[in-house]
Biopython code that builds the backbone (N, CA, C, O; Angstrom):
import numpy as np
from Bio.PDB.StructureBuilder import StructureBuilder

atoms = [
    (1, "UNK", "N", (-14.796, 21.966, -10.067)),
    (1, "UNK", "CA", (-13.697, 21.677, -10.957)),
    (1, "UNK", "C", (-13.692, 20.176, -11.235)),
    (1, "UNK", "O", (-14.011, 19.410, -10.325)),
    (2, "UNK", "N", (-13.358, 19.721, -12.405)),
    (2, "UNK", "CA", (-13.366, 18.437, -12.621)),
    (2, "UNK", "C", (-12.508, 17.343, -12.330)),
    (2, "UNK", "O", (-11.302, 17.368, -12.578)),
    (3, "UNK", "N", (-12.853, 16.784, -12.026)),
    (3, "UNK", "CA", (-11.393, 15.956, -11.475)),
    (3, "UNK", "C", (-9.764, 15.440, -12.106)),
    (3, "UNK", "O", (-8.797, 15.010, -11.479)),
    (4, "UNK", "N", (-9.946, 15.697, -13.629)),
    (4, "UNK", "CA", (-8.800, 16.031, -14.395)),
    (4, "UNK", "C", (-7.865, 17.145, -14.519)),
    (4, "UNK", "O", (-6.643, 17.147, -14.662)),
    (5, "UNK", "N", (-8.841, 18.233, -14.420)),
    (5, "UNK", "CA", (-8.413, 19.995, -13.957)),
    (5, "UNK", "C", (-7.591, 19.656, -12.639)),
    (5, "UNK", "O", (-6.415, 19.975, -12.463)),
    (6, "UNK", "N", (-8.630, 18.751, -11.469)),
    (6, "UNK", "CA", (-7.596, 19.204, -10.254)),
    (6, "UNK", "C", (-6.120, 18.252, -10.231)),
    (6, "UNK", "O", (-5.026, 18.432, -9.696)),
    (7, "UNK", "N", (-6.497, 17.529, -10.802)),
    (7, "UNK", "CA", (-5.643, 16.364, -10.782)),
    (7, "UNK", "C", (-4.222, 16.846, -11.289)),
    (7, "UNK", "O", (-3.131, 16.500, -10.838)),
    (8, "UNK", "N", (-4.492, 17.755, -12.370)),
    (8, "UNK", "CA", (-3.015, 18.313, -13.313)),
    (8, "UNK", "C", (-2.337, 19.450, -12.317)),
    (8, "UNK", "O", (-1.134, 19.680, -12.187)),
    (9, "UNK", "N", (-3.574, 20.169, -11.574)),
    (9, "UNK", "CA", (-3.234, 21.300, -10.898)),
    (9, "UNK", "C", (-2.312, 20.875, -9.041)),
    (9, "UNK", "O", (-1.595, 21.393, -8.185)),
    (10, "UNK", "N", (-2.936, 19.768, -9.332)),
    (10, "UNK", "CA", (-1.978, 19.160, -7.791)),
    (10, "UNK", "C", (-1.171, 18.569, -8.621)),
    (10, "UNK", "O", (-0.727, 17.937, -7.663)),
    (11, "UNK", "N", (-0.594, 18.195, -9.447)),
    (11, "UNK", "CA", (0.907, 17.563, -9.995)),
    (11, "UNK", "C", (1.155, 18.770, -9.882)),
    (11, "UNK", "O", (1.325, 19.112, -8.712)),
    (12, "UNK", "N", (1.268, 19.772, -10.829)),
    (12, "UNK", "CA", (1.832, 21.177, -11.304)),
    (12, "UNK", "C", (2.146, 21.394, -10.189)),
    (12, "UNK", "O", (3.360, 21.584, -10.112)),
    (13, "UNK", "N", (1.530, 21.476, -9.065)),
    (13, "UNK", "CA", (1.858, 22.570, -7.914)),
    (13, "UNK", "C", (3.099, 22.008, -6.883)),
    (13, "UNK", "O", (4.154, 22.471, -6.449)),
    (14, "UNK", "N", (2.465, 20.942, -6.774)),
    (14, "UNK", "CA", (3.628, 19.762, -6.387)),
    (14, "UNK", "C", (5.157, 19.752, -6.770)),
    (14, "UNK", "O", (6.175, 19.902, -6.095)),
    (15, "UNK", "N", (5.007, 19.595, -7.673)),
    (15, "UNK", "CA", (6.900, 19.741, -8.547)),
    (15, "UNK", "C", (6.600, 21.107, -7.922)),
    (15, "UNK", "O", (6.124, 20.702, -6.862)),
    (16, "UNK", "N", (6.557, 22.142, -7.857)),
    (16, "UNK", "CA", (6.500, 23.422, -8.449)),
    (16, "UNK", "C", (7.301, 23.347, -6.727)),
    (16, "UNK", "O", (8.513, 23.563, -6.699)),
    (17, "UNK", "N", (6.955, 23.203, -6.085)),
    (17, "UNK", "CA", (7.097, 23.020, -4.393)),
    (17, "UNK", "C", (7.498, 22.155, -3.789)),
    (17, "UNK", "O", (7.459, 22.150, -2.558)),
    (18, "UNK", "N", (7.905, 21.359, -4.378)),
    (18, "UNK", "CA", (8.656, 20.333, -3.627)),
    (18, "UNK", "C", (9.863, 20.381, -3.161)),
    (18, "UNK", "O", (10.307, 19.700, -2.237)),
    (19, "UNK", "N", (10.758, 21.668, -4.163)),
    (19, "UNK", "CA", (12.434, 21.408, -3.665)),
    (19, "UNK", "C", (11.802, 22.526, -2.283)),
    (19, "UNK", "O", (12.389, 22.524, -1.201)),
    (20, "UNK", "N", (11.028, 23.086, -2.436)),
    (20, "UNK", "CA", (10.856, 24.386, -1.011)),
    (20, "UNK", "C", (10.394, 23.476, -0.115)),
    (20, "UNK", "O", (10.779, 23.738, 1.024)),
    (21, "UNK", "N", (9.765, 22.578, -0.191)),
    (21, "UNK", "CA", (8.953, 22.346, 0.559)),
    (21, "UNK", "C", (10.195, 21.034, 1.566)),
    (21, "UNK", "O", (9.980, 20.894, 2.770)),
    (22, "UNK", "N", (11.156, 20.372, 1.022)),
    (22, "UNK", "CA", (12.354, 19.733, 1.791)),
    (22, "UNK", "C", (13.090, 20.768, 2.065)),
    (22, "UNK", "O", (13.682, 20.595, 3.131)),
    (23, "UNK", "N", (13.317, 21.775, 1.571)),
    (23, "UNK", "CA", (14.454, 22.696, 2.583)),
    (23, "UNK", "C", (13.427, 23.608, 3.194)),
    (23, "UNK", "O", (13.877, 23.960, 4.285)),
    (24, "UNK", "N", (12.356, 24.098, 2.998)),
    (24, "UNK", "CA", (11.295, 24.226, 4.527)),
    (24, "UNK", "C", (11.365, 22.843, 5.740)),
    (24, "UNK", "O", (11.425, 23.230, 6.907)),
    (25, "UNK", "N", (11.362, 21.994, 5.623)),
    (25, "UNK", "CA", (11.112, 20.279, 6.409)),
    (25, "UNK", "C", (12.587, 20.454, 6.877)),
    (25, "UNK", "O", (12.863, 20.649, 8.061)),
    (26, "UNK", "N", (13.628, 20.366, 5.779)),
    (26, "UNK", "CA", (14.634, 20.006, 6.281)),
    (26, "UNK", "C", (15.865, 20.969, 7.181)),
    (26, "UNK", "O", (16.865, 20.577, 7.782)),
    (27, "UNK", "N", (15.366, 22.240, 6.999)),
    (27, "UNK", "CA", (16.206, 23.085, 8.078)),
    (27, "UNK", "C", (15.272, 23.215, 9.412)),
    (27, "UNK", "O", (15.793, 23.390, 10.513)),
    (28, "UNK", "N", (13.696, 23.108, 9.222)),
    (28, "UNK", "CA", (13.725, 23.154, 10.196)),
    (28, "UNK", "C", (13.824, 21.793, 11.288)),
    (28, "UNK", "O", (13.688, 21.842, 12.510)),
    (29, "UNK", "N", (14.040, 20.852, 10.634)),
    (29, "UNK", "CA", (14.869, 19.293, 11.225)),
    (29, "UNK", "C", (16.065, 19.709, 11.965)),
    (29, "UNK", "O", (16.339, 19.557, 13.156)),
    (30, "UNK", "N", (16.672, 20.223, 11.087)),
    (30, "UNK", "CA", (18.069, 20.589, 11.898)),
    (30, "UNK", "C", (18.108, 21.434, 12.915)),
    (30, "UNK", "O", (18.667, 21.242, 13.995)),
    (31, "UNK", "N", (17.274, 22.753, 12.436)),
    (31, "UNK", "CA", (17.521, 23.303, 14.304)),
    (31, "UNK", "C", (16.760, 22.555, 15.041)),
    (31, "UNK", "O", (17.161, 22.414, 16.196)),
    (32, "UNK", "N", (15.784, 22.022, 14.758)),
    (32, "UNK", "CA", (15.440, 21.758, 15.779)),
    (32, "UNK", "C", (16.314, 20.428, 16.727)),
    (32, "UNK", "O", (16.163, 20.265, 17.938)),
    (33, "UNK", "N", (17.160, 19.637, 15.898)),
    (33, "UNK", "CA", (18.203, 18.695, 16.217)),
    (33, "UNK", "C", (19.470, 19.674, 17.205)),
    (33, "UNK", "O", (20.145, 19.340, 18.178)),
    (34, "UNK", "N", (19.415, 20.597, 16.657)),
    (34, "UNK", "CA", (20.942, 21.358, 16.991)),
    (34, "UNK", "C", (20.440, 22.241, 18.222)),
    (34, "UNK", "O", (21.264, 22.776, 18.965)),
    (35, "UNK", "N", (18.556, 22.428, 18.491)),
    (35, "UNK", "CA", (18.343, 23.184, 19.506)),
    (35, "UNK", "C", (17.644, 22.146, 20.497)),
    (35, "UNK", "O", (16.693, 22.419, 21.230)),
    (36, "UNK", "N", (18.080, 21.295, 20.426)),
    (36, "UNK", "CA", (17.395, 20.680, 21.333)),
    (36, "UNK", "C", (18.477, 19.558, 22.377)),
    (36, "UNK", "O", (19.106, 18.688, 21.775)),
    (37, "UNK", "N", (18.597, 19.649, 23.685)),
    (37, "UNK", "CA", (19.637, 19.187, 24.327)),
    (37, "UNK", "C", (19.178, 17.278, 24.193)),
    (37, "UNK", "O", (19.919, 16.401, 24.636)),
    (38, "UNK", "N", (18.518, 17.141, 23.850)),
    (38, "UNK", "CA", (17.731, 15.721, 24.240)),
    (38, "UNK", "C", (18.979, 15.069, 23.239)),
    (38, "UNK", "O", (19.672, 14.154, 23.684)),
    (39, "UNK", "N", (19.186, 15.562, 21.983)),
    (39, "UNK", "CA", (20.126, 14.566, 20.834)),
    (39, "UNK", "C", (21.811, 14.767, 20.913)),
    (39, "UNK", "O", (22.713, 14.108, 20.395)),
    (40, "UNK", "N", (21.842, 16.096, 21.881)),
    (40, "UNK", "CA", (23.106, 15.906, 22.265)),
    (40, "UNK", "C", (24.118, 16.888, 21.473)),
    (40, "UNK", "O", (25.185, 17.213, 21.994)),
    (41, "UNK", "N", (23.702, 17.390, 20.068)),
    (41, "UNK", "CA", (24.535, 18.191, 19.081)),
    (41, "UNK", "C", (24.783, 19.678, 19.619)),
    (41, "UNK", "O", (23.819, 20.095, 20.260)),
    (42, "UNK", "N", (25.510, 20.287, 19.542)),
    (42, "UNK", "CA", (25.954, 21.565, 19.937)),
    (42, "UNK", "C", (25.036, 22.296, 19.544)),
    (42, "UNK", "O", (24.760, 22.247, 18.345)),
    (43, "UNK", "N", (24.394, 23.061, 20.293)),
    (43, "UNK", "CA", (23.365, 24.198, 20.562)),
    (43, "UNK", "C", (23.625, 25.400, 19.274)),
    (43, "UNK", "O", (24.561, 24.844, 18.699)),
    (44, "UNK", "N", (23.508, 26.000, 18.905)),
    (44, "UNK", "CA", (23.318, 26.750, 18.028)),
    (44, "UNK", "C", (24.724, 27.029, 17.200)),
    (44, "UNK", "O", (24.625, 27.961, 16.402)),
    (45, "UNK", "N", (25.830, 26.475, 17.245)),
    (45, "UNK", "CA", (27.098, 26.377, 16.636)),
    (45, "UNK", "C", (27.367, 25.947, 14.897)),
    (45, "UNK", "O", (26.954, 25.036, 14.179)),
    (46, "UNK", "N", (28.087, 26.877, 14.735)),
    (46, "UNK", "CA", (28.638, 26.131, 12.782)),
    (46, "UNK", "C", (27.910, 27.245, 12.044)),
    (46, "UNK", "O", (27.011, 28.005, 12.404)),
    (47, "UNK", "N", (28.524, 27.119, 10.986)),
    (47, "UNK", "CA", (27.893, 27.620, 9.868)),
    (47, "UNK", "C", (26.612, 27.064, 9.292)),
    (47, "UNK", "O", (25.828, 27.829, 8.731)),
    (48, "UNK", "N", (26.355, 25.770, 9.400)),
    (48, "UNK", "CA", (25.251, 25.005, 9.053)),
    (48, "UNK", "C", (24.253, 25.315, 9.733)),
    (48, "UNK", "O", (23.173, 25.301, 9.142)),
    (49, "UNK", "N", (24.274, 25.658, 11.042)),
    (49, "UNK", "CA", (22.858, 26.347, 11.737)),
    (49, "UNK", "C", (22.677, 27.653, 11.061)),
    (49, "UNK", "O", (21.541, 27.878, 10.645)),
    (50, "UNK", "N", (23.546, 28.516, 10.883)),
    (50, "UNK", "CA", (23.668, 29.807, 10.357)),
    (50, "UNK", "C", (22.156, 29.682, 9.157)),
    (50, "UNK", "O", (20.985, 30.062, 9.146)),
    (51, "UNK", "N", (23.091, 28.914, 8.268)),
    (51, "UNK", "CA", (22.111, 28.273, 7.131)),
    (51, "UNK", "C", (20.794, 27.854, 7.159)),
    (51, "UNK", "O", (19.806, 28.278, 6.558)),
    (52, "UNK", "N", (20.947, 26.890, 8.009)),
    (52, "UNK", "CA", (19.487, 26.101, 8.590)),
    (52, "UNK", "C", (18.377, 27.634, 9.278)),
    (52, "UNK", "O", (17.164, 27.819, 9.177)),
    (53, "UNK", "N", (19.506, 28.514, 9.975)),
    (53, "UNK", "CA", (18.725, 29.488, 10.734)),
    (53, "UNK", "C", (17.841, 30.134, 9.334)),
    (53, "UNK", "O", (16.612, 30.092, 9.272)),
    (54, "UNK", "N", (18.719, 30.727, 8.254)),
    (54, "UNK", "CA", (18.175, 31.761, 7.457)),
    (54, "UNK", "C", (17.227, 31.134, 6.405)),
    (54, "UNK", "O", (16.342, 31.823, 5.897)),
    (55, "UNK", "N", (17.416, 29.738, 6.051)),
    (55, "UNK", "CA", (16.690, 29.391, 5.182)),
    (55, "UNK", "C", (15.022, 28.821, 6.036)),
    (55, "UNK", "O", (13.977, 28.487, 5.477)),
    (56, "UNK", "N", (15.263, 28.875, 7.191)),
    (56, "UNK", "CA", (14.048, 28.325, 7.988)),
    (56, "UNK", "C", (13.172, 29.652, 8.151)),
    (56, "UNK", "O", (12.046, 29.856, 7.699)),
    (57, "UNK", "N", (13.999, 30.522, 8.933)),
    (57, "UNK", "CA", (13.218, 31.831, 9.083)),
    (57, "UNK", "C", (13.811, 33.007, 9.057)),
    (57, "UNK", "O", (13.390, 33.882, 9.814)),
    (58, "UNK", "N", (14.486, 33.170, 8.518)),
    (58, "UNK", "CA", (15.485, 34.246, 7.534)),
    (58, "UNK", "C", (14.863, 34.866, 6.361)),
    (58, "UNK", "O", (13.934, 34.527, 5.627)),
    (59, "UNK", "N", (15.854, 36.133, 6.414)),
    (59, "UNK", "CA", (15.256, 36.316, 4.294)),
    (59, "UNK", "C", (14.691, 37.663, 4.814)),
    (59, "UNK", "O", (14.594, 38.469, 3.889)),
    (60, "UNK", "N", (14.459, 37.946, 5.507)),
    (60, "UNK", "CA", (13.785, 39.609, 5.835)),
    (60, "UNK", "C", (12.199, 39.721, 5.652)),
    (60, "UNK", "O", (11.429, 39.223, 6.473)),
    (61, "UNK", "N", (11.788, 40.380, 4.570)),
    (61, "UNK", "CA", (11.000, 40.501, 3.873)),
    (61, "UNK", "C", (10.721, 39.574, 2.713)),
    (61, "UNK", "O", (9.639, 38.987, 2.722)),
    (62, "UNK", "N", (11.145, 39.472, 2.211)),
    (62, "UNK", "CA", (11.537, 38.666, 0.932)),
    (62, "UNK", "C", (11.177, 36.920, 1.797)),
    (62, "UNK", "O", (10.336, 36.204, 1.254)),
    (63, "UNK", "N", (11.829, 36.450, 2.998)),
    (63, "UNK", "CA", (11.639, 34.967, 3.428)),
    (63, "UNK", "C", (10.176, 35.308, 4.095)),
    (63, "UNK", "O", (9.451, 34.322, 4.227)),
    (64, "UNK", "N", (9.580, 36.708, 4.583)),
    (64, "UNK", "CA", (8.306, 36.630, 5.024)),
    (64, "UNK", "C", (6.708, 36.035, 3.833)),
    (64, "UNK", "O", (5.779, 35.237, 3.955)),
    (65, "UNK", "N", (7.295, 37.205, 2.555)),
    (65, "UNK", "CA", (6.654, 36.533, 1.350)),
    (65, "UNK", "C", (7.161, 34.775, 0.684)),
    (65, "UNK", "O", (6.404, 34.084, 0.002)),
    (66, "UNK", "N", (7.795, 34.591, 0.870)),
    (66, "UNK", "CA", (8.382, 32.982, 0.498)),
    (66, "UNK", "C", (8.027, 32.296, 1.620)),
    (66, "UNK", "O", (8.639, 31.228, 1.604)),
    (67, "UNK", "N", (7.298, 32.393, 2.639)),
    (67, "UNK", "CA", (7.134, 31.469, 3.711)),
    (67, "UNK", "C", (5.444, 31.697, 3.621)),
    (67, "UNK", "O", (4.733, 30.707, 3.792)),
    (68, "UNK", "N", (4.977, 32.685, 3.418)),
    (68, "UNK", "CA", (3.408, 32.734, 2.883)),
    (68, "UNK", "C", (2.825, 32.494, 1.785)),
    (68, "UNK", "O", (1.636, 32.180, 1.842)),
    (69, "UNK", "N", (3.454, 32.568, 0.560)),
    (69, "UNK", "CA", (3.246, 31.710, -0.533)),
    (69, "UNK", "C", (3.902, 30.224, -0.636)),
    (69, "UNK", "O", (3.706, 29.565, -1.657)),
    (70, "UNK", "N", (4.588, 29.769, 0.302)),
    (70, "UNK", "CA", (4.670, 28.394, 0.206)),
    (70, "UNK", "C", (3.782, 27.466, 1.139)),
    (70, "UNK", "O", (3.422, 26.315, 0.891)),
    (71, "UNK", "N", (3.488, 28.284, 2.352)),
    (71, "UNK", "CA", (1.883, 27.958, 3.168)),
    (71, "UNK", "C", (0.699, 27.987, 2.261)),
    (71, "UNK", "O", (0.009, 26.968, 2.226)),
    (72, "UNK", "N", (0.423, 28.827, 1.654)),
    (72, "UNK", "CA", (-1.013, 28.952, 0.871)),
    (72, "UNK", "C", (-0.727, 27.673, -0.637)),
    (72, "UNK", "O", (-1.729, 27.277, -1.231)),
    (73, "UNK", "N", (0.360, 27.284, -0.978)),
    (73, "UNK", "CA", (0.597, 26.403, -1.963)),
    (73, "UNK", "C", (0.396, 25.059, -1.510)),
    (73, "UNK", "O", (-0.149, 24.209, -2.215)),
    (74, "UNK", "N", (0.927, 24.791, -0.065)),
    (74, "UNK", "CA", (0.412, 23.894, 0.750)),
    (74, "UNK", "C", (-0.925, 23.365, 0.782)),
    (74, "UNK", "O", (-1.248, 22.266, 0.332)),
    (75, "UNK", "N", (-1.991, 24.527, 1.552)),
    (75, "UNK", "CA", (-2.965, 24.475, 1.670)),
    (75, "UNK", "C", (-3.576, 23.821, 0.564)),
    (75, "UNK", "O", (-4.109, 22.712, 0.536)),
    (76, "UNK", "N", (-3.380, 24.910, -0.614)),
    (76, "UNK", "CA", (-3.772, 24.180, -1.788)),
    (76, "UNK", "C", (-3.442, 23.401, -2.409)),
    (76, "UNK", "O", (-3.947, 23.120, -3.496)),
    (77, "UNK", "N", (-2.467, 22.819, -1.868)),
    (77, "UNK", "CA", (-1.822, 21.091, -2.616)),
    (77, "UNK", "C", (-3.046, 20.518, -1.404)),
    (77, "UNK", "O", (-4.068, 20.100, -1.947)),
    (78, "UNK", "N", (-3.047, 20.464, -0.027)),
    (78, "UNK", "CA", (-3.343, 19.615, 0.437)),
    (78, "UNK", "C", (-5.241, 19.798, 0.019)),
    (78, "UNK", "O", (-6.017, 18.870, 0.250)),
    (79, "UNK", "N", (-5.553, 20.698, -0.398)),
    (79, "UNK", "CA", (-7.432, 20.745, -0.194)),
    (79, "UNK", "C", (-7.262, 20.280, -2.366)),
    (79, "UNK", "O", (-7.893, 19.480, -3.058)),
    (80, "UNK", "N", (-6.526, 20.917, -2.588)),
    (80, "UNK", "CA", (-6.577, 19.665, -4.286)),
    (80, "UNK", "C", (-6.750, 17.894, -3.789)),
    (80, "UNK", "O", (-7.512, 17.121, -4.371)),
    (81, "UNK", "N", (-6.013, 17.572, -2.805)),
    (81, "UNK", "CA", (-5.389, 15.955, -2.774)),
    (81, "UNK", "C", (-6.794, 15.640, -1.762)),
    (81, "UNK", "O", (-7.150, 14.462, -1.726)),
    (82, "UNK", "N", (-7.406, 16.407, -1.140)),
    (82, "UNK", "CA", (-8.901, 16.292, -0.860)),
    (82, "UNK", "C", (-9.882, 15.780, -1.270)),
    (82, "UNK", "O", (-10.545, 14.811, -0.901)),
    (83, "UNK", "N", (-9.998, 16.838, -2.477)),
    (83, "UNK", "CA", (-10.896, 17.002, -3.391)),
    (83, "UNK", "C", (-10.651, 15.422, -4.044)),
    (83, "UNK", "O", (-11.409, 14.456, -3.953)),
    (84, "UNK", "N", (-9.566, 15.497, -4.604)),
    (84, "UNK", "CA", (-9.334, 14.320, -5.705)),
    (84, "UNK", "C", (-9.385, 12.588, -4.873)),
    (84, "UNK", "O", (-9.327, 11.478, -5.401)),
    (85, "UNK", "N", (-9.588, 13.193, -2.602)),
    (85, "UNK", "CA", (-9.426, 11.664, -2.644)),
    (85, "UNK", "C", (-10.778, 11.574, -2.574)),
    (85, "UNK", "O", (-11.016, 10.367, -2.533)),
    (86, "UNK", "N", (-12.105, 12.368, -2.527)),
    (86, "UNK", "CA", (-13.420, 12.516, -2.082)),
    (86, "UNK", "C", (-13.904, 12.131, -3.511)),
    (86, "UNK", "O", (-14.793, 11.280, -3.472)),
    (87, "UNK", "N", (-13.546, 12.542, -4.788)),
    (87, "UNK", "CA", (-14.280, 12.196, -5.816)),
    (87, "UNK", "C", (-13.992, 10.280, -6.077)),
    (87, "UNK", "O", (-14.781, 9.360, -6.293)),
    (88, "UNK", "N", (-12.741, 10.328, -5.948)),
    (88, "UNK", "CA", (-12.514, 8.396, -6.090)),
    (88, "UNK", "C", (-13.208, 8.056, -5.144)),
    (88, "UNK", "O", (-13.945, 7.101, -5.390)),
    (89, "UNK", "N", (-13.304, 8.774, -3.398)),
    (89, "UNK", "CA", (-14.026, 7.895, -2.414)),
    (89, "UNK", "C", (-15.734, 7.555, -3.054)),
    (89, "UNK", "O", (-16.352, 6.493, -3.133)),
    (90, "UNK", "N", (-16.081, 8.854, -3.406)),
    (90, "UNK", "CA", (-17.525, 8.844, -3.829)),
    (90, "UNK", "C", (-17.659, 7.748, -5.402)),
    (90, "UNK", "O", (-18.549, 6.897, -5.439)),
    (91, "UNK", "N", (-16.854, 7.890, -6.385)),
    (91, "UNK", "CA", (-16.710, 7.040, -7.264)),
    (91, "UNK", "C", (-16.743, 5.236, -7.256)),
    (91, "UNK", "O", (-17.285, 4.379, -7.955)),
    (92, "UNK", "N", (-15.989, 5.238, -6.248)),
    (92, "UNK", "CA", (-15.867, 3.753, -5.275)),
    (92, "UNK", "C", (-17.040, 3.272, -4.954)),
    (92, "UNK", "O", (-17.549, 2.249, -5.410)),
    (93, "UNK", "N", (-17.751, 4.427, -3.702)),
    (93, "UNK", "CA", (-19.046, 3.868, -3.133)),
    (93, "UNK", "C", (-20.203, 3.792, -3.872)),
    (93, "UNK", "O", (-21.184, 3.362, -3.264)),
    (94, "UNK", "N", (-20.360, 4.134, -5.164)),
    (94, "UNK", "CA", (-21.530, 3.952, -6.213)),
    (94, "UNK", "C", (-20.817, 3.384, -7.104)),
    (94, "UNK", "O", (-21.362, 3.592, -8.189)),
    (95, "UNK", "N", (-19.862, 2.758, -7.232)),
    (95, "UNK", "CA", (-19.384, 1.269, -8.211)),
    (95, "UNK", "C", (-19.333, 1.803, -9.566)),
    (95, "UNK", "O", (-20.070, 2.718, -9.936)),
    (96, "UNK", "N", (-18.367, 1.170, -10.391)),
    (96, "UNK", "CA", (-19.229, 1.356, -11.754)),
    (96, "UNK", "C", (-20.091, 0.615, -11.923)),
    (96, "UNK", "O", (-20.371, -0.326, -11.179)),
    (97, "UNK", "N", (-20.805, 1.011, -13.215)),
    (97, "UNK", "CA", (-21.939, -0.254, -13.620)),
    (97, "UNK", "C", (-21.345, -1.688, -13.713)),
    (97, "UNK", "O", (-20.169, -2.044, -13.637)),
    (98, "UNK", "N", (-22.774, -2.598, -13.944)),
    (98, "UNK", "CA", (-21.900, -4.049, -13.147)),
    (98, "UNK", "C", (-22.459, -4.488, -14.719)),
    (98, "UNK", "O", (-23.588, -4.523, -15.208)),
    (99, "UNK", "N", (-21.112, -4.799, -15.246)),
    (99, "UNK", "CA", (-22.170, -5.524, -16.715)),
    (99, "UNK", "C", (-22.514, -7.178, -16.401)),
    (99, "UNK", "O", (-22.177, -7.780, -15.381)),
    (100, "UNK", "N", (-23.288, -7.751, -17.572)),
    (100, "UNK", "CA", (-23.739, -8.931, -17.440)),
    (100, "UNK", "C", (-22.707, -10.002, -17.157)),
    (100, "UNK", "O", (-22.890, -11.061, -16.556)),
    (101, "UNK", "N", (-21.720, -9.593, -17.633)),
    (101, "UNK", "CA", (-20.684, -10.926, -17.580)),
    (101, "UNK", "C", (-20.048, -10.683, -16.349)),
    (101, "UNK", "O", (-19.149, -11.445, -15.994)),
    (102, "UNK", "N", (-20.376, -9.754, -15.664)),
    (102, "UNK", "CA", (-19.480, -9.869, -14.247)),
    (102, "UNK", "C", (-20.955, -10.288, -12.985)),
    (102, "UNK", "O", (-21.082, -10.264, -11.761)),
    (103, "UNK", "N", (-21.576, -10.538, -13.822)),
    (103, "UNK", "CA", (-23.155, -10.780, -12.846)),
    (103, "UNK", "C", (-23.059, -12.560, -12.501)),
    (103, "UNK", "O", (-22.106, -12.991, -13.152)),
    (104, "UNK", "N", (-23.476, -13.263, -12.006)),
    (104, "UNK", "CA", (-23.285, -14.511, -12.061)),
    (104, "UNK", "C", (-24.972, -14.779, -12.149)),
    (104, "UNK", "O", (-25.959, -14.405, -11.516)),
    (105, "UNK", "N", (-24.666, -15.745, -13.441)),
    (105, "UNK", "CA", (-26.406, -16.311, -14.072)),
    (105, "UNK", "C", (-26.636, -17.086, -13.205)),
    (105, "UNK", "O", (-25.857, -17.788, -12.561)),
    (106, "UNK", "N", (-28.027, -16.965, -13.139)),
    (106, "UNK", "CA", (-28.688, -17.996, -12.273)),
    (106, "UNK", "C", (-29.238, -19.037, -13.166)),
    (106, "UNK", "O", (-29.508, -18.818, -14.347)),
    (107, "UNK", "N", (-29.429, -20.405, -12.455)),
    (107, "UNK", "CA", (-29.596, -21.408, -13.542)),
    (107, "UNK", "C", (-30.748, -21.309, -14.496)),
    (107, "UNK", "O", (-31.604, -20.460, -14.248)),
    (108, "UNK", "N", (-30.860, -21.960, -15.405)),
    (108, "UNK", "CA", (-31.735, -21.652, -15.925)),
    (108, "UNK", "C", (-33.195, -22.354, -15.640)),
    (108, "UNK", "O", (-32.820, -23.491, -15.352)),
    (109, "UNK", "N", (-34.679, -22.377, -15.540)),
    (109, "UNK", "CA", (-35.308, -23.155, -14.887)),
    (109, "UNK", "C", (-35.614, -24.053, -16.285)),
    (109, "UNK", "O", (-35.770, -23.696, -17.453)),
    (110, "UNK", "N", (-35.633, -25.702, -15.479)),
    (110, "UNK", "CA", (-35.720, -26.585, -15.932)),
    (110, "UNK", "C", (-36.948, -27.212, -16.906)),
    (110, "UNK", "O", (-37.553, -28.047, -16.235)),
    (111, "UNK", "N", (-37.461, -27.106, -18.119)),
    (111, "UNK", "CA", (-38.812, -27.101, -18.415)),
    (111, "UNK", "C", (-38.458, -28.152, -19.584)),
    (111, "UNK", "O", (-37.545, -28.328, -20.391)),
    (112, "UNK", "N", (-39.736, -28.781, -19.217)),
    (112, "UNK", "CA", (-40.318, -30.262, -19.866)),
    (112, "UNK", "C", (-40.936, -29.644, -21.357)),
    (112, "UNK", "O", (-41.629, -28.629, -21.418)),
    (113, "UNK", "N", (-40.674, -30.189, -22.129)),
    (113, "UNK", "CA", (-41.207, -30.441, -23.580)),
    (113, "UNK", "C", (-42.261, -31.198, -23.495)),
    (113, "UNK", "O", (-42.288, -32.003, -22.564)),
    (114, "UNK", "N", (-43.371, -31.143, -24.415)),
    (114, "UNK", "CA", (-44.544, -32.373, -24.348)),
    (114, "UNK", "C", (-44.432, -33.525, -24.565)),
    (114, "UNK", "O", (-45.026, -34.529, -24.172)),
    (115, "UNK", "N", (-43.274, -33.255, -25.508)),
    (115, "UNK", "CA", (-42.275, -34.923, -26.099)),
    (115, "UNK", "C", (-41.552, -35.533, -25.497)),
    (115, "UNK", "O", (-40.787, -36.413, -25.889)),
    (116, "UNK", "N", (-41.799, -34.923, -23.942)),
    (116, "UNK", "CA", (-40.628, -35.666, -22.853)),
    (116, "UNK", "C", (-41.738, -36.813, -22.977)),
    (116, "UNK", "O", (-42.797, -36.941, -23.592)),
    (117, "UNK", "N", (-40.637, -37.930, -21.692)),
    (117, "UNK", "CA", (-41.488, -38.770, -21.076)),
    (117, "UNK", "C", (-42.047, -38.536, -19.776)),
    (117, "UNK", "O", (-43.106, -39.020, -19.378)),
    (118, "UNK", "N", (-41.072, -37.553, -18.945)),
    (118, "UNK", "CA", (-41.903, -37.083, -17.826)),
    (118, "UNK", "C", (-42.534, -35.931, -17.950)),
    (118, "UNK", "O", (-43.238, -35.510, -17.031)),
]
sb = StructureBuilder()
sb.init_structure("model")
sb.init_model(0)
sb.init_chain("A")
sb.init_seg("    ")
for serial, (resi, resn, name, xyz) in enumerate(atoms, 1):
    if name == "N":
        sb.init_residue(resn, " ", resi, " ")
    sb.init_atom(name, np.array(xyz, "f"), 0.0, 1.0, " ", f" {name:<3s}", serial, name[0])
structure = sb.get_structure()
């Protein structure tokens, strides 16, 4: 694929996943804040864990398919952002062409006319 193809296809996918992809990150932040005695917050209490619970791993069927198509969108955001950093890496290490004016001239060699005096 060309590197313009992937390039549009990791934006596209990106927006496309991004609001899932902070309330995937961000509920499971919270239980894990609210399940963990180390930070001190009440253990599984409130309506907001409720929330945090169902939108993390909730949903029945329906959050089993929405938690496997937002893994495989992943994957493929992250092996697009791969691809696209391997073609600049490889692009980089064979330079573009170097034109003349970015070359630095070497002097020119010095040559006597017959009409010199030396």
């Amino acid at each position: 694929m060309k590197e313009p193809a992937l390039r549009r296809l990791h934006r596209w996918l990106g927006l496309l996943l991004v609001l899932f992809i902070l309330l995937q990150v961000g509920s499971g932040l919270l239980l894990t804040l609210w399940q963990s005695p180390v930070f001190g917050l009440p253990i599984g209490s409130g309506a907001w864990f409720a929330v945090a619970r169902l939108l993390h791993s909730g949903g029945g069927l329906i959050g089993v398919w929405y938690r496997l198509i937002l893994s495989a969108g992943l994957v493929i955001l992250a092996g697009t952002g791969l691809l696209i950093g391997w073609k600049i890496w490889q692009r980089s290490r064979t330079g573009p062409a170097r034109t003349p004016s970015a070359d630095p001239k070497p002097a020119a060699p010095k040559t006597t006319s017959p009409d010199s005096p030396i």
